[in-house]
N, C-alpha and C positions, 0 to 999 in steps of 0.2 A: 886358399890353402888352409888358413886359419880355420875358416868355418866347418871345412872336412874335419880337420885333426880333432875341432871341439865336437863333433858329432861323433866322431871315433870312441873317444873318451867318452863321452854320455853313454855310449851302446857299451861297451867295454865294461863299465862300472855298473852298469843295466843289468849284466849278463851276469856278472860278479853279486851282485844283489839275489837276483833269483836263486843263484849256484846254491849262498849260505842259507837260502830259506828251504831251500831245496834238503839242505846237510840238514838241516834242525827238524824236519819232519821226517826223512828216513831215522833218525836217531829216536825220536819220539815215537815212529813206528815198530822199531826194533824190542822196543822195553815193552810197547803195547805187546807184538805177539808172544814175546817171551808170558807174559804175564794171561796174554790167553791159553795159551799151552800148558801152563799151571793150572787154569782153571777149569779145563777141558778133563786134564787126568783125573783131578778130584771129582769132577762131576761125573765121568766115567766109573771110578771106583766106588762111585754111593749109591748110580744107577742099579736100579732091580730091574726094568723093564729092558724088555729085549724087543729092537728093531729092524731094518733090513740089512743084512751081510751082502756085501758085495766082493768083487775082485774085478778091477778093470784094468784095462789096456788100451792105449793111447800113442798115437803119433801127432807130432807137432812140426809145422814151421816157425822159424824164431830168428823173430827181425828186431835185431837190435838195437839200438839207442844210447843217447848218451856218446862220450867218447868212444866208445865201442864200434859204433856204426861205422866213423871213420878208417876204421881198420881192417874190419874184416865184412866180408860177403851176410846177406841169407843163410841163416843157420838151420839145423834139424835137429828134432829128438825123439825118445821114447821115452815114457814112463810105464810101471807097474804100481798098483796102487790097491789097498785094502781098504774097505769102507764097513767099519762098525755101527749099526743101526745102536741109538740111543735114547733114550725117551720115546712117550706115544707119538709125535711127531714126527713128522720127515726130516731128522738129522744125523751127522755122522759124524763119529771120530776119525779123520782119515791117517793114514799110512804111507808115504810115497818115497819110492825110488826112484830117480829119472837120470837120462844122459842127453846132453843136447852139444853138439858139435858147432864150431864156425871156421870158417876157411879164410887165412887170412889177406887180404887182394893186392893188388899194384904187385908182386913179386916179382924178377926175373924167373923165367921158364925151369932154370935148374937149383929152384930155391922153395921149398916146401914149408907152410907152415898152419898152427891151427892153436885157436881157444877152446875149451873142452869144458865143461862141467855136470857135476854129480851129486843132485841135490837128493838131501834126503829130510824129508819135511812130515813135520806135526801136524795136523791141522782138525778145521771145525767147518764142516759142511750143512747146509740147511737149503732144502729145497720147499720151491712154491708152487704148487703147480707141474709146471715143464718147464721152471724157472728156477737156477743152481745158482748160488753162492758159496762162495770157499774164500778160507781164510789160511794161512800157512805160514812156518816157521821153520826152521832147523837150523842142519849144519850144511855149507855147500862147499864141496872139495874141487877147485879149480885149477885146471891146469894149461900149461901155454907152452908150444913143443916146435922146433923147426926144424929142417933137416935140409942139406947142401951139399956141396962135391967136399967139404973140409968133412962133414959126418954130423952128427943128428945132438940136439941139444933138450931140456925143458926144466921144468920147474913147477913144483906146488904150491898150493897154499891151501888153508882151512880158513873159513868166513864164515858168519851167519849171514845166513841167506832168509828171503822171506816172497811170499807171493801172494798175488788178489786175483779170482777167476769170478768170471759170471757166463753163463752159457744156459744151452736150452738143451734138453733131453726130448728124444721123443723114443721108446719103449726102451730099449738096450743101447743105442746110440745117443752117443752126448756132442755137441758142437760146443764148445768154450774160447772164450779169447780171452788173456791171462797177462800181467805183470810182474814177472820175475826181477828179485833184486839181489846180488850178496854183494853185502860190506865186505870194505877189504880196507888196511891202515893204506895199500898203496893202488895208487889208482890203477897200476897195471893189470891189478887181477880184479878189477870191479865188471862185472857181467851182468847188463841189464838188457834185456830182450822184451820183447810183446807178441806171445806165441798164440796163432790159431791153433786148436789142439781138437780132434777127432776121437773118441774113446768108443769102447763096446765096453757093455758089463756085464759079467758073468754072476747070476745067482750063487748063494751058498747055501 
């Protein structure tokens, strides 16, 4: 029984090890896109050259992680997204609105409830190829809502949120698989997901 409890404890304080290194690199990554998003506008505003305009459209499945998994089901989303060609290569300023929903699970049948969020993100796109990269930033407005025979409750919040995509294009159709994160001071509204995402893109 000893040797359980101390194996307990090894894994326990393991997992507590990762967590804070885990804290110290989202937080490091945070200031990182902040500080790409600075640098993107400026490099935008000095750009002369003009690139390819886009306007895409995207659906997503969004499988979560983290505490989050525990909680709620397979999630789904949409996003709309503007892509400003910049310099003579294949980059972009992108633009993006999205909503991705999660259903929350284990409930009794007359107990409804759900995670919701609505990122709205900075970013810097660079393609290779039929090979995309994306980088992103913003503000992610999250929300948590349940509803019962007593009548229906939720709540908000405002986070920075931030995301990493890599996927492959082939003409108008994009396939991407993505890491969404937003910070939140309480772990209730942290929403981290790993979305497969489906787009078309519209010329402009």
């Amino acid at each position: 029984m000893a040797l359980t409890a101390d194996r307990s404890n090894t894994c326990s304080n393991g997992v507590r090890f990762i967590e804070n290194k885990l804290t110290g690199f989202f937080m490091k990554a945070k200031y990182f896109f902040l500080a790409l998003a600075a640098f993107l506008l400026s490099s935008y505003a000095a750009s002369a050259q003009k690139g390819s305009n886009l306007l895409q459209l995207s659906g997503a499945v969004a499988i979560p992680t983290g505490e989050l998994s525990n909680v709620v089901d397979v999630g789904y989303g949409g996003a709309i997204k503007g892509l400003y060609g910049v310099g003579r290569q294949s980059q972009q300023v992108t633009l993006e609105a999205g909503y991705n929903r999660f259903s929350v699970k284990n409930l009794p049948s007359s107990v409804k409830a759900n995670y919701s969020t609505v990122p709205i993100y900075l970013g810097y796109r660079a393609r290779m190829g039929s090979i995309i990269i994306e980088g992103q930033s913003g503000l992610a407005f999250n929300h948590i809502e349940g509803s019962g025979p007593s009548g229906t409750a939720g709540s908000n919040q405002t986070a920075f949120g931030w995301a990493l995509a890599a996927g492959y294009a082939f003409r108008a159709v994009e396939l991407d698989l993505r890491y969404q994160n937003s910070e939140s001071g309480s772990d209730t509204y942290v929403i981290r997901f790993v979305g497969i995402r489906l787009a078309y893109n519209f010329s402009l």
